[in-house]
KEFIGU-468584 format. One line per field, with one value per atom (N, C-alpha, C, O): residue number from 0; residue in one letter; atom name; x negated, y negated, z. Coordinates in steps of 0.001 Angstrom, whole numbers, plus 500000, padded with zeros to 6 digits. Layout:
n (NUM|...)
res (A|...)
atom (CA|...)
px (X|...)
py (Y|...)
pz (Z|...)
//
This chain:
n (0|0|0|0|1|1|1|1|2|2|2|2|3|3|3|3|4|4|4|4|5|5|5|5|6|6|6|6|7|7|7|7|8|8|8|8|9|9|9|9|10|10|10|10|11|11|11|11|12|12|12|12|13|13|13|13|14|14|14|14|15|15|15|15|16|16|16|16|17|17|17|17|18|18|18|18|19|19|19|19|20|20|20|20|21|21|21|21|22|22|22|22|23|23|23|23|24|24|24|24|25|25|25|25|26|26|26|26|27|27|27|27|28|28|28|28|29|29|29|29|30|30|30|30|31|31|31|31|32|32|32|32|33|33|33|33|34|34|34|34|35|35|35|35|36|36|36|36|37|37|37|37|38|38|38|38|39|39|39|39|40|40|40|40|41|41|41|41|42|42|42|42|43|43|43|43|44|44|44|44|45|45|45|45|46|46|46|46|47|47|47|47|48|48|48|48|49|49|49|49|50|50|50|50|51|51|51|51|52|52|52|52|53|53|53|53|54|54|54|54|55|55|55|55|56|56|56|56|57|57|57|57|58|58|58|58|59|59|59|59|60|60|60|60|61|61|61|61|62|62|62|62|63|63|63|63|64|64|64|64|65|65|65|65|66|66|66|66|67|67|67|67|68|68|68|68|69|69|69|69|70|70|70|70|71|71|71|71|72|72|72|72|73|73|73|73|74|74|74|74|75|75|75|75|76|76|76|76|77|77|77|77|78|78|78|78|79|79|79|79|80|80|80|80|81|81|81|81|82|82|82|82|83|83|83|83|84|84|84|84|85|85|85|85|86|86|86|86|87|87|87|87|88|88|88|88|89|89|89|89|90|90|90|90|91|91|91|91|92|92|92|92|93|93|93|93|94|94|94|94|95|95|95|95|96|96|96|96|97|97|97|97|98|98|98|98|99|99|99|99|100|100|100|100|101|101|101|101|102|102|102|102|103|103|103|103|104|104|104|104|105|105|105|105|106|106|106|106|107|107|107|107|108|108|108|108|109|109|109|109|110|110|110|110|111|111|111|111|112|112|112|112|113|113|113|113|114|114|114|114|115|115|115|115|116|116|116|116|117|117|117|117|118|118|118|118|119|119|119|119|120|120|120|120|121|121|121|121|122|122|122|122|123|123|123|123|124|124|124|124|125|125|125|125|126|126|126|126|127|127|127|127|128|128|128|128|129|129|129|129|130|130|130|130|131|131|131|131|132|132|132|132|133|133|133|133|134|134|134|134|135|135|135|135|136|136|136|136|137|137|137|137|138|138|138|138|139|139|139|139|140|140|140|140|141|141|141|141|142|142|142|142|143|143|143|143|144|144|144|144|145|145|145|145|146|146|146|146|147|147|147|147|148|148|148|148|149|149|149|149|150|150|150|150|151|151|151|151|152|152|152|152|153|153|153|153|154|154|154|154|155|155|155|155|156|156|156|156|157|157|157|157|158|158|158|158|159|159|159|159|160|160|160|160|161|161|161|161|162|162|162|162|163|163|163|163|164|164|164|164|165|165|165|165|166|166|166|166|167|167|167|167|168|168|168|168|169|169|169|169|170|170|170|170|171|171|171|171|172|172|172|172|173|173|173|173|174|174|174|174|175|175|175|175|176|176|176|176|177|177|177|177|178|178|178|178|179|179|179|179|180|180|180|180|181|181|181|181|182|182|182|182|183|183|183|183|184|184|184|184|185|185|185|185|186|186|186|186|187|187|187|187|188|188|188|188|189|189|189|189|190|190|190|190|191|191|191|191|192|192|192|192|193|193|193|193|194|194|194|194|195|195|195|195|196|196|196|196|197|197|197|197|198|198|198|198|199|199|199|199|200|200|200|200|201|201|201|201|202|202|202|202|203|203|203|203|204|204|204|204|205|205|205|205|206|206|206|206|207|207|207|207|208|208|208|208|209|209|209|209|210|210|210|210|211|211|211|211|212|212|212|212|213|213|213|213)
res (X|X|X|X|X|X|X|X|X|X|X|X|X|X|X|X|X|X|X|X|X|X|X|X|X|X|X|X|X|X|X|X|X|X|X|X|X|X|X|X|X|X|X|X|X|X|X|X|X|X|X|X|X|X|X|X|X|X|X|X|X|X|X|X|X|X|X|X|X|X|X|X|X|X|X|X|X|X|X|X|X|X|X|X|X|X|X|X|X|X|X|X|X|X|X|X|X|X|X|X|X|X|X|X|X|X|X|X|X|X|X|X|X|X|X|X|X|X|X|X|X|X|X|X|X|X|X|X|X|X|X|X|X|X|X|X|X|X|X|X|X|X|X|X|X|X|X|X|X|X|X|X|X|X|X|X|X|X|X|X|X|X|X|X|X|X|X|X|X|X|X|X|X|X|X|X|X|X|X|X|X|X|X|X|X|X|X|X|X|X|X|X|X|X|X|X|X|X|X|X|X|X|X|X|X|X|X|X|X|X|X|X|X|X|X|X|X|X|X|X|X|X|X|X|X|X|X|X|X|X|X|X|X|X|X|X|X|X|X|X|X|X|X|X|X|X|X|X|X|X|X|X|X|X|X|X|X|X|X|X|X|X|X|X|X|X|X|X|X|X|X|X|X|X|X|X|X|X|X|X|X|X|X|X|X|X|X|X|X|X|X|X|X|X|X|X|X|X|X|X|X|X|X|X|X|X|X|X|X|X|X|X|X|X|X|X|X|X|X|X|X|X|X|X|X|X|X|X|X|X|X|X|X|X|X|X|X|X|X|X|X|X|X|X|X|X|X|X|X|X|X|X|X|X|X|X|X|X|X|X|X|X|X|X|X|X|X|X|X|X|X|X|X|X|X|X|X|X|X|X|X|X|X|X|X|X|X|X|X|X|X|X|X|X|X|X|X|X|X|X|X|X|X|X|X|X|X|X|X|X|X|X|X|X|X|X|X|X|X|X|X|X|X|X|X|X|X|X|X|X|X|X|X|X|X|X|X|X|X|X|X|X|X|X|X|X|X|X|X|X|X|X|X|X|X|X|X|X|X|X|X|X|X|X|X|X|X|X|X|X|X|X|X|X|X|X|X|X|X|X|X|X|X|X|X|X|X|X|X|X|X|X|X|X|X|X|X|X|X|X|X|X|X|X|X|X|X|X|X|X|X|X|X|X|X|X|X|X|X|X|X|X|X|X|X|X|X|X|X|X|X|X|X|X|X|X|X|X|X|X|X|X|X|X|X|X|X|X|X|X|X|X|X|X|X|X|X|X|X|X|X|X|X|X|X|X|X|X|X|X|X|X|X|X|X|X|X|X|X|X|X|X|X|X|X|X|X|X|X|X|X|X|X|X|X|X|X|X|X|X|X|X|X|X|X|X|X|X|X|X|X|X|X|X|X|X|X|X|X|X|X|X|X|X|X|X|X|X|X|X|X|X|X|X|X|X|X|X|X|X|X|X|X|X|X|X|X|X|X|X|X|X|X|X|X|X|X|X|X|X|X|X|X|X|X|X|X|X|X|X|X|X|X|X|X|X|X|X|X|X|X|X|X|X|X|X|X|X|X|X|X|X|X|X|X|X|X|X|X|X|X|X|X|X|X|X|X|X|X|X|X|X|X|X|X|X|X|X|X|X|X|X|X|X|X|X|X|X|X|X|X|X|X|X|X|X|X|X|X|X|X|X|X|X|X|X|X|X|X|X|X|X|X|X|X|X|X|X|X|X|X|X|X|X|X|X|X|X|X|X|X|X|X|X|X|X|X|X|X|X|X|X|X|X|X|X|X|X|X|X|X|X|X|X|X|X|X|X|X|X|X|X|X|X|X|X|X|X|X|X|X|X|X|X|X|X|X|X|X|X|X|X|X|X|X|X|X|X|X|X|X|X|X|X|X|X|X|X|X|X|X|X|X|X|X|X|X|X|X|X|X|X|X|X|X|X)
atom (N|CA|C|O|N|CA|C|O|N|CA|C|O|N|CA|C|O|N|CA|C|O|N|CA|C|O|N|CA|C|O|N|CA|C|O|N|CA|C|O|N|CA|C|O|N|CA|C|O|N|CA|C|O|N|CA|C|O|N|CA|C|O|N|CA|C|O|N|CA|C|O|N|CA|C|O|N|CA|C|O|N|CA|C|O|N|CA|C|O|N|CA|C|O|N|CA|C|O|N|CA|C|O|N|CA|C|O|N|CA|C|O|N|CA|C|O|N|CA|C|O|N|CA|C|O|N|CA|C|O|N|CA|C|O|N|CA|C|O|N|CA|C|O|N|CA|C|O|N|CA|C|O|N|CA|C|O|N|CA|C|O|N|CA|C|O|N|CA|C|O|N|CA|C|O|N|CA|C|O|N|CA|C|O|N|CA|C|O|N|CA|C|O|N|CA|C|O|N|CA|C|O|N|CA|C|O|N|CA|C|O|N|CA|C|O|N|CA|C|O|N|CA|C|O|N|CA|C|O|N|CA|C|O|N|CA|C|O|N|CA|C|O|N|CA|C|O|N|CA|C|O|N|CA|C|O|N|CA|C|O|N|CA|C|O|N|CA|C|O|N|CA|C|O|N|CA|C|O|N|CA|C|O|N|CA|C|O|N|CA|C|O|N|CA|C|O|N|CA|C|O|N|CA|C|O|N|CA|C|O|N|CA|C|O|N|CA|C|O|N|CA|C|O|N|CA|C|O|N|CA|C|O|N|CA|C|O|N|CA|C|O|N|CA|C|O|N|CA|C|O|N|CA|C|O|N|CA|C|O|N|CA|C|O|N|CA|C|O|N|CA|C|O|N|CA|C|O|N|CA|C|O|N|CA|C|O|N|CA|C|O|N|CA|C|O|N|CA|C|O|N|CA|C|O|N|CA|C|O|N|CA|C|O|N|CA|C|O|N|CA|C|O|N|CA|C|O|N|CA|C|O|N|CA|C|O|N|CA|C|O|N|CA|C|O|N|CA|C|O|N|CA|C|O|N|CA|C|O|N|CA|C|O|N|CA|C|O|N|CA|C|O|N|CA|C|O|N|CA|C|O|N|CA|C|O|N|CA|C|O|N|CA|C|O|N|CA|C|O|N|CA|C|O|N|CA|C|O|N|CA|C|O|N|CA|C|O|N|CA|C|O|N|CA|C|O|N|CA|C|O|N|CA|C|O|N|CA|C|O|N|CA|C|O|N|CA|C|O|N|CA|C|O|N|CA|C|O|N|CA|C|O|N|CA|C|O|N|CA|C|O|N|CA|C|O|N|CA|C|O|N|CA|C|O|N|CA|C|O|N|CA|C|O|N|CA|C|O|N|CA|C|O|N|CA|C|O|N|CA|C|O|N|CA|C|O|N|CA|C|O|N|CA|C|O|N|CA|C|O|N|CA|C|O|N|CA|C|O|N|CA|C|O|N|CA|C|O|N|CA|C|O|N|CA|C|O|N|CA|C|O|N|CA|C|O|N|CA|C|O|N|CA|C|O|N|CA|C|O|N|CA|C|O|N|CA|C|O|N|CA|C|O|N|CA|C|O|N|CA|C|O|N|CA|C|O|N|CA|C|O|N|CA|C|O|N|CA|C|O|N|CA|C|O|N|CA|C|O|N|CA|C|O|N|CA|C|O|N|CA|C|O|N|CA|C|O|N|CA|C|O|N|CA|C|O|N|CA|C|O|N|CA|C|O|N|CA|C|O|N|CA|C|O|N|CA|C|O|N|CA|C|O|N|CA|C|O|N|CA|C|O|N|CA|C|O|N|CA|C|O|N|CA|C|O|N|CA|C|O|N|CA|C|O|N|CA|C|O|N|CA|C|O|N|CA|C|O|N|CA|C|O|N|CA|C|O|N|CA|C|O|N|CA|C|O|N|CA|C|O|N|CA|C|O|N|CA|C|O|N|CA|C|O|N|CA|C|O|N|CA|C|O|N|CA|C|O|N|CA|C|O|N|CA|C|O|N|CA|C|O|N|CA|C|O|N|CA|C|O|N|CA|C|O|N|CA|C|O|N|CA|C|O|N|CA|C|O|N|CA|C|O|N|CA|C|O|N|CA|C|O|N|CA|C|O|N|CA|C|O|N|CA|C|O|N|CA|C|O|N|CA|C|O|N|CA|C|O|N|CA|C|O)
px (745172|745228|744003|742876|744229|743225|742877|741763|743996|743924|744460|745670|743462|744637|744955|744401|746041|746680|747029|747707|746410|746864|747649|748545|748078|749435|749697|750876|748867|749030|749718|750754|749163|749436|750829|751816|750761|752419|753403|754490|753232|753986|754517|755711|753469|753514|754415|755265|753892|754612|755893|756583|756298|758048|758285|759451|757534|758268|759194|760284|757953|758427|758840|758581|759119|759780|758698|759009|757688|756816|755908|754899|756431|755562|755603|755127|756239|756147|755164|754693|755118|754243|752945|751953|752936|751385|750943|749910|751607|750690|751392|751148|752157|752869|752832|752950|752696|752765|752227|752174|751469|750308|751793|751775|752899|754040|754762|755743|754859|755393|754720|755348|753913|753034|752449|751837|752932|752778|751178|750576|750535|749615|748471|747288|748803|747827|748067|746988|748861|748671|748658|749814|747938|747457|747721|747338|748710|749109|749084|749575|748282|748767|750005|751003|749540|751241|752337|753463|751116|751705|752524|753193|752351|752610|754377|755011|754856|756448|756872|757929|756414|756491|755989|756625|754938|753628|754193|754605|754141|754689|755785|755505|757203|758466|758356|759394|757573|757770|757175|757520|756017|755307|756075|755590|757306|758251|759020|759133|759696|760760|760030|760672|759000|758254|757815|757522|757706|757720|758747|759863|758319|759666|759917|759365|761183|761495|762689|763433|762671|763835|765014|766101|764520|765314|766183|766012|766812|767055|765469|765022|765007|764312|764407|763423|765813|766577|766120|765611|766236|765738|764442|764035|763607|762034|761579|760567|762583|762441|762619|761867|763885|764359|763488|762943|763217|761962|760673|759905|760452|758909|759379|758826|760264|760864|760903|760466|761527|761599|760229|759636|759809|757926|757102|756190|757202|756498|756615|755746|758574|758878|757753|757111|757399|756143|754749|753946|754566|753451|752660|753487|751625|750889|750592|749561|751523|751071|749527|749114|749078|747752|747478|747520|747281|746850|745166|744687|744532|742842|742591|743124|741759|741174|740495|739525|740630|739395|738092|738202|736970|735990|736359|735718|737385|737775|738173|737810|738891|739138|737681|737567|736937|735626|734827|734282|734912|733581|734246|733570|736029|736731|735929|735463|736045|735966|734143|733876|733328|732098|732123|731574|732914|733123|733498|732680|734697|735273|734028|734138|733118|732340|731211|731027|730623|729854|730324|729614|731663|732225|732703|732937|732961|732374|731178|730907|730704|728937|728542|727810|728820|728522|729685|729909|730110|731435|732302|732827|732483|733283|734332|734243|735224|737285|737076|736869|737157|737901|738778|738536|739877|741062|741181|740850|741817|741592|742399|741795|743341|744207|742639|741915|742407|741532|739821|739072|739732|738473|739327|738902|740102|740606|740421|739486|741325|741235|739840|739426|739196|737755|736853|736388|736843|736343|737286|736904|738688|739003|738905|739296|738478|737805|736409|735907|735752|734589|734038|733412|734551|734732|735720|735319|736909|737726|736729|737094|735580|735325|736080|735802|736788|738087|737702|737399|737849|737597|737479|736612|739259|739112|740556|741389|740546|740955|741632|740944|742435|743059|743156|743472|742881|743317|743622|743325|744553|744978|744344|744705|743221|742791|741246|740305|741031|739941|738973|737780|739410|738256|737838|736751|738426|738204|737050|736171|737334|736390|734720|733547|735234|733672|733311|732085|733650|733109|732483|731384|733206|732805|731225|730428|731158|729844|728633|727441|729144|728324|727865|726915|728623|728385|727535|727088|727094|726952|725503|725491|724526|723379|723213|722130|724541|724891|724742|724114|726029|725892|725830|726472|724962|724624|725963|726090|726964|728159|728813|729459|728834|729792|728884|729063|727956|727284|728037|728172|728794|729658|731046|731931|730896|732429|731947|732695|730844|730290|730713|730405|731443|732373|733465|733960|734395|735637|736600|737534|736574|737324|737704|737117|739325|739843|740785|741486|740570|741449|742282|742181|743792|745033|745238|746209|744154|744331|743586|743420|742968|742448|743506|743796|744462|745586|746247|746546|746861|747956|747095|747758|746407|745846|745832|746047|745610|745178|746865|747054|747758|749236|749990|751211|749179|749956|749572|748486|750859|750114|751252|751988|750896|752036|753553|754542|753466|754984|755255|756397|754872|755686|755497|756059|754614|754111|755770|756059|756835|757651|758307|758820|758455|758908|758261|758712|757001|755916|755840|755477|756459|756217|757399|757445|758233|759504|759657|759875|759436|759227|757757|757408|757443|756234|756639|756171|757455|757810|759071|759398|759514|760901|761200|762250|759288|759009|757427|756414|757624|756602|755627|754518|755855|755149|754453|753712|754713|754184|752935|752412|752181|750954|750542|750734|750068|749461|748848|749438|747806|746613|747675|747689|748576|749108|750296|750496|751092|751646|751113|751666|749606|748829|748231|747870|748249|748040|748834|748550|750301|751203|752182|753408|751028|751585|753017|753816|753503|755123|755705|756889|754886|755033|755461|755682|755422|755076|756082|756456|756722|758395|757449|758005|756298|756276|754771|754005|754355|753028|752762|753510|751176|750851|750068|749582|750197|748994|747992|747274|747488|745989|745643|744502|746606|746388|746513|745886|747244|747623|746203|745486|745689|744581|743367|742344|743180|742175|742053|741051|743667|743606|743026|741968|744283|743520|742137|741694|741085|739884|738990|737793|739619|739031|738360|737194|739685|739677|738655|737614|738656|738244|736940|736385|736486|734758|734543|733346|735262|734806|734494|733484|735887|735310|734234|733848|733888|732618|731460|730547|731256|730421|730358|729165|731010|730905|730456|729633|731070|731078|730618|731346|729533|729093|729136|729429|728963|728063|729852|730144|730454|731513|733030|733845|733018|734274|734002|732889|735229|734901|734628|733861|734934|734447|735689|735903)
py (021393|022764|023536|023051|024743|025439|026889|027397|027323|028757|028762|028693|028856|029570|031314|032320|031100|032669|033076|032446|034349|034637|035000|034187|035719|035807|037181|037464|038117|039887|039605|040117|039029|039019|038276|038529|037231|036588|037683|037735|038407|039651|040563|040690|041264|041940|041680|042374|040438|039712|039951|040603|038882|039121|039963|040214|041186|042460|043079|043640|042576|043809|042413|042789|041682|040249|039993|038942|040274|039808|038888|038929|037631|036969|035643|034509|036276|035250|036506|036388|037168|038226|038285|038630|037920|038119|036781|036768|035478|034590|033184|031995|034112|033627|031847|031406|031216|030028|029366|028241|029839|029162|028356|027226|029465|029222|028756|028664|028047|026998|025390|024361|025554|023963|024239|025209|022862|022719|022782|023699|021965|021979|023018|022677|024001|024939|026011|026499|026306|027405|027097|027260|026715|026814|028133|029293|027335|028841|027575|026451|028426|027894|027578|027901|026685|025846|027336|027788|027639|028655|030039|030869|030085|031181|031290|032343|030122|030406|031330|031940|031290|031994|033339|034347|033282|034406|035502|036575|034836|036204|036340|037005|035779|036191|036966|037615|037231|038059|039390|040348|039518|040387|040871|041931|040433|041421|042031|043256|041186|042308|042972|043247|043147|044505|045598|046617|045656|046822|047832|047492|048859|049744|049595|050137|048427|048445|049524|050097|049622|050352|049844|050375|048444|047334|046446|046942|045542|044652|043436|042653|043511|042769|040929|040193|040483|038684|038622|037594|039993|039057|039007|038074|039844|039362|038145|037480|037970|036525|035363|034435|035766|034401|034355|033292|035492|034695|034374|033616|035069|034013|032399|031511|032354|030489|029855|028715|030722|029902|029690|028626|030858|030573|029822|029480|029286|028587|027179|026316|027138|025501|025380|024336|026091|025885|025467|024972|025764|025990|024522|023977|024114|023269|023696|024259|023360|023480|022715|021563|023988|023843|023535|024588|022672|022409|021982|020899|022945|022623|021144|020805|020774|019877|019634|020377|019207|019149|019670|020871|019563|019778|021794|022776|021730|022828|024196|025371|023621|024442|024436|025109|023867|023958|025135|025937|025010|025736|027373|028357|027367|028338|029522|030646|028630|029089|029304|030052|028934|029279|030762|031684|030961|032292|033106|034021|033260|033623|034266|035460|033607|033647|034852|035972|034418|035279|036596|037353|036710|038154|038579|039788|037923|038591|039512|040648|038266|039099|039980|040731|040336|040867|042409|043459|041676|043111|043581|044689|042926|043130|042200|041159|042502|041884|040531|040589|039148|038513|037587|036867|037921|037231|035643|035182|035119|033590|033214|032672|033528|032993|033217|032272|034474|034434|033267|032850|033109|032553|030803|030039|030674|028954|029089|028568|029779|030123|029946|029272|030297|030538|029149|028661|028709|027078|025725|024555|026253|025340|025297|024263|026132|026434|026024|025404|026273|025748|024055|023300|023901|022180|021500|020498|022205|021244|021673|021183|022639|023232|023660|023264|024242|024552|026316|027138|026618|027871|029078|029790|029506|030901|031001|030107|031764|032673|034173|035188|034171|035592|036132|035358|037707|037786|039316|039892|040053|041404|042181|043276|041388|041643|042494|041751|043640|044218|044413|044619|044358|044233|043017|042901|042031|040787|040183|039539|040716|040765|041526|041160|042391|043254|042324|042212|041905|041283|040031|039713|039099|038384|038750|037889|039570|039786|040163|039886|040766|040817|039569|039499|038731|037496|036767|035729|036958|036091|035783|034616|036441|036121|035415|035264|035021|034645|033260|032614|032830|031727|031082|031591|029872|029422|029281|029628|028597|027611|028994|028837|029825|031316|032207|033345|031144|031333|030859|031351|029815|028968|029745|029363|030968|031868|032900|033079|033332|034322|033793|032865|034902|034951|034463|034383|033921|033340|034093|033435|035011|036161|037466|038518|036746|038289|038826|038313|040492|041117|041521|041731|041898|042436|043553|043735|044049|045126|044734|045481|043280|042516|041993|042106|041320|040577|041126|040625|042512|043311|044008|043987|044328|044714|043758|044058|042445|041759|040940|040224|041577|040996|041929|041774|043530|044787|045316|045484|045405|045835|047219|047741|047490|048781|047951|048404|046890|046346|045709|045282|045348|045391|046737|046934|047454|048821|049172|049103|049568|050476|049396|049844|047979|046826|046723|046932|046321|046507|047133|046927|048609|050263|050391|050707|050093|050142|049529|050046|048090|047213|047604|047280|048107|048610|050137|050615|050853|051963|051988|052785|050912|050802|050243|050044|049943|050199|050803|050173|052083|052215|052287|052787|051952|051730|050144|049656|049656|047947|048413|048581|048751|048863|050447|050763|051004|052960|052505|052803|051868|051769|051796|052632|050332|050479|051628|052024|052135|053336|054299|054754|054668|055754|055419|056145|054222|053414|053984|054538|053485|053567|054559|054500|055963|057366|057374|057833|056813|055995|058089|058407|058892|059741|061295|062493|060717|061600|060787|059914|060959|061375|059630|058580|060024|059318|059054|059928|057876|057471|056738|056448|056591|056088|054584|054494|053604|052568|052583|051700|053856|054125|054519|054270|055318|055945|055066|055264|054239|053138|052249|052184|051482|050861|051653|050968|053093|053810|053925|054050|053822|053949|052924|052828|051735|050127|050120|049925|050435|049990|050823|050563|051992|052817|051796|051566|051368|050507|049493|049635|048570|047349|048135|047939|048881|049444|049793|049563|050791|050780|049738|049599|048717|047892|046556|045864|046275|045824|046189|045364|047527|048038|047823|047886|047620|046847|045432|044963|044724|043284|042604|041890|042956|042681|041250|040943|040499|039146|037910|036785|038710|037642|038081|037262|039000|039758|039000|038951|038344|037681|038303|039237|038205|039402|039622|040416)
pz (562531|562017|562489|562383|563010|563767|562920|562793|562459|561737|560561|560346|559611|558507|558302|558746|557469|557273|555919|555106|555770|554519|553677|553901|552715|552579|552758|552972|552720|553112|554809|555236|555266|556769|556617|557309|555516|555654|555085|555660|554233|554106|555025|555295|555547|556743|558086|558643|558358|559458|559507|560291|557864|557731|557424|557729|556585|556667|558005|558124|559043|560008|561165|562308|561157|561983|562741|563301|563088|564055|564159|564863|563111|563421|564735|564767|565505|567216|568145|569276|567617|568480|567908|568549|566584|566131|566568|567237|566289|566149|567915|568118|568641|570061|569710|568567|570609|570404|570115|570613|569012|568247|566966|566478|566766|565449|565813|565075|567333|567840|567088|566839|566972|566613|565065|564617|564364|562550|562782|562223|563484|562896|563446|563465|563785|564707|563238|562902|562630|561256|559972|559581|559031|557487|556841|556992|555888|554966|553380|553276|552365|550685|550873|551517|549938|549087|548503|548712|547679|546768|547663|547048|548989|549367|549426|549501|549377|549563|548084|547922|547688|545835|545855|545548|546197|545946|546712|546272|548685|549701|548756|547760|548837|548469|547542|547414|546799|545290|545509|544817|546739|546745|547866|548263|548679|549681|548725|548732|547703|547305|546018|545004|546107|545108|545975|545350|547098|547916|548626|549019|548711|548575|550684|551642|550502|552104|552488|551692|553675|554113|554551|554782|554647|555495|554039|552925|554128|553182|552678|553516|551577|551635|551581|551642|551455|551964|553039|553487|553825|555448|555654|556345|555193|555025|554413|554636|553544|552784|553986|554284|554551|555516|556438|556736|557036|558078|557697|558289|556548|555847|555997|556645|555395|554957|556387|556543|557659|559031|559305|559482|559317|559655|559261|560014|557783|556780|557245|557369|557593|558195|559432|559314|560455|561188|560887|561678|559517|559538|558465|557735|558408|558066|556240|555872|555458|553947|553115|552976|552743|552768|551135|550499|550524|549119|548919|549256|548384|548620|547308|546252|547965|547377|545819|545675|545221|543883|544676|544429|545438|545939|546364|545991|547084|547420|546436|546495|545714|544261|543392|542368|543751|542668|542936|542178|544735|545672|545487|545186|545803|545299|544161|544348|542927|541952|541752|540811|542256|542501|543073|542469|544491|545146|544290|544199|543336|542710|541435|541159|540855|539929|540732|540257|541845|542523|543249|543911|542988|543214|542041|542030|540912|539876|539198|538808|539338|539251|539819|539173|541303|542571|542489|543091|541393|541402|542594|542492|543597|544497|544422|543770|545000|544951|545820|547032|545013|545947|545008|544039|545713|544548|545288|546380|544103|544398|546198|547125|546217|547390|548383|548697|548699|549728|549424|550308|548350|547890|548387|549253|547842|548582|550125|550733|550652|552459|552508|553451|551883|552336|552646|553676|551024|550679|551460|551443|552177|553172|554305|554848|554950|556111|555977|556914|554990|555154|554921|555664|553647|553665|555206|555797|555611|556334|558384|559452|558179|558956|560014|561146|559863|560687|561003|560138|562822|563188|563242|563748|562178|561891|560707|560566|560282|559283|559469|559583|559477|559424|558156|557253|557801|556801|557157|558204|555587|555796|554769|554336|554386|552975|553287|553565|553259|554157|552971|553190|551869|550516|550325|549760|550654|551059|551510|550938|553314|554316|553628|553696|553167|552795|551437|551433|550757|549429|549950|549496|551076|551662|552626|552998|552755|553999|552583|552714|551389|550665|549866|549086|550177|548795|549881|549392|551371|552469|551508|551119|551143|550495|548942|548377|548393|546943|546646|545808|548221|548092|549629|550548|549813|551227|552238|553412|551263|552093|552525|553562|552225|552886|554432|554865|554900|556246|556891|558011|556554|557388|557870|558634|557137|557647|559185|560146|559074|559608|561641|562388|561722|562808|562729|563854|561614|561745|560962|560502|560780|559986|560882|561135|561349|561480|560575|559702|561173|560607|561098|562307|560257|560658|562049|562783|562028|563148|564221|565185|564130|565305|565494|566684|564781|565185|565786|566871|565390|566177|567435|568472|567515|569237|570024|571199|569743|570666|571528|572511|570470|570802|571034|571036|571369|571238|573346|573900|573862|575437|575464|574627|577072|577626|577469|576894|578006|577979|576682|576856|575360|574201|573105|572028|573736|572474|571937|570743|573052|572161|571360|570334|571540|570261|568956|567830|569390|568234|567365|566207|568293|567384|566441|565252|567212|566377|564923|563827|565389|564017|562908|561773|563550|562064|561672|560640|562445|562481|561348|560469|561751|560508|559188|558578|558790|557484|557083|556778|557198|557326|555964|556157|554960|553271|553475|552621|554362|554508|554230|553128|556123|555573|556483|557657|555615|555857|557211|558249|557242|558525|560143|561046|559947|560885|561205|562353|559991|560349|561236|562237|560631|561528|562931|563858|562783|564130|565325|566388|564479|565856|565644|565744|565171|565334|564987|565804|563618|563188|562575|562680|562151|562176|563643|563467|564531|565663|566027|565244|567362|568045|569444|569767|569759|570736|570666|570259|571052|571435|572973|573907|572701|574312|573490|572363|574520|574062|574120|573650|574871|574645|573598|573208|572764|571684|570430|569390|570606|569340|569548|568549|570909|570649|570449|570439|570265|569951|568286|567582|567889|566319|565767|565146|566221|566062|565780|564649|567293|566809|566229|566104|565807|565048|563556|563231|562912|561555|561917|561276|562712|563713|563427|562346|564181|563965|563233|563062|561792|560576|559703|559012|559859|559255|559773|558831|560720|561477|561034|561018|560575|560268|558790|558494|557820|556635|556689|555902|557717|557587|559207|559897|559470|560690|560928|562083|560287|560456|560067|560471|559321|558642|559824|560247|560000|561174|562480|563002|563023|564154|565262|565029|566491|567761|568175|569091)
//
């Protein structure tokens, strides 16, 4: 297992079908993606509470095909402890980190494993703030991307008008990438979609310099 994933991004994905384009043939192989146990429950409940345009069963069905790919991740006693330490120090610290992302976090760092995706951008920033709280959360610093690192880096001239379409044809998933890929306006360029992209990408860098991967 090389990456884990979170469950905003497992939402997203199956919202809009793309997850062979976000994550290519990495969702060919079980053990190259880490997703929670809990997420077959958690995503599914949190697709059909959003207002889709599409049927929300089929967002369901391709979460479940994707999931069969993927490496089920149950943290450890050690892992759930260090969890709930994070959890305590973003308390205190008053910034958001809800448990799913605080496990991702403490299993990557105990299983030392490379990187982390997440869609969770309050996340990312609570994380770069807790970097001084507690020692073991040095161990993240560069292995955290974000959602709009994921989609640029799988977004070119020859799939933009696919890409566009499918985020275009729900566009309440997520606002950032709507405005991204100009889902309002008749036509876009990919210069213009990767200018939006790293618009977010450098704002948020600039929150979370040290924990945001490159």
């Amino acid at each position: 297992m090389q990456v884990l994933v979170d469950n905003d991004i497992l939402v997203k994905g199956a919202c809009y079908g793309l997850f062979e384009e976000l994550f290519g043939q990495s969702s060919q192989h079980n053990e190259e993606l880490g997703v929670l146990g809990a997420a077959k429950f958690v995503v599914a409940k949190a697709i059909q509470s959003i207002r889709l345009q599409g049927d929300p069963e089929r967002g369901i069905e391709r979460l479940k095909i994707f999931l069969e790919r993927c490496t089920c991740v149950e943290p450890t006693d050690e892992e759930q402890n260090l969890a709930a330490e994070f959890e305590l120090q973003a308390q205190q610290a008053g910034v958001a980190l809800d448990s799913g992302e605080s496990q991702l976090c403490a299993v990557l760092i105990v299983r030392a494993l490379p990187l982390l995706h997440t869609g969770d951008k309050r996340a990312i920033q609570a994380l770069e703030e807790l970097l001084t709280c507690h020692q073991k959360l040095q161990s993240l610093c560069g292995k955290v991307l974000c959602l709009e690192q994921l989609v640029l880096s799988c977004t070119s001239k020859e799939n933009l008008k696919f890409i566009r379409a499918a985020i275009c044809s729900e566009p309440d998933v997520d606002k950032a990438l709507s405005i991204s890929f100009s889902c309002k306006s008749k036509d876009t360029t990919f210069e213009i979609v990767a200018e939006g992209l790293n618009s977010y990408i450098n704002y948020l860098r600039q929150q979370a310099p040290q924990v945001l991967a490159s």
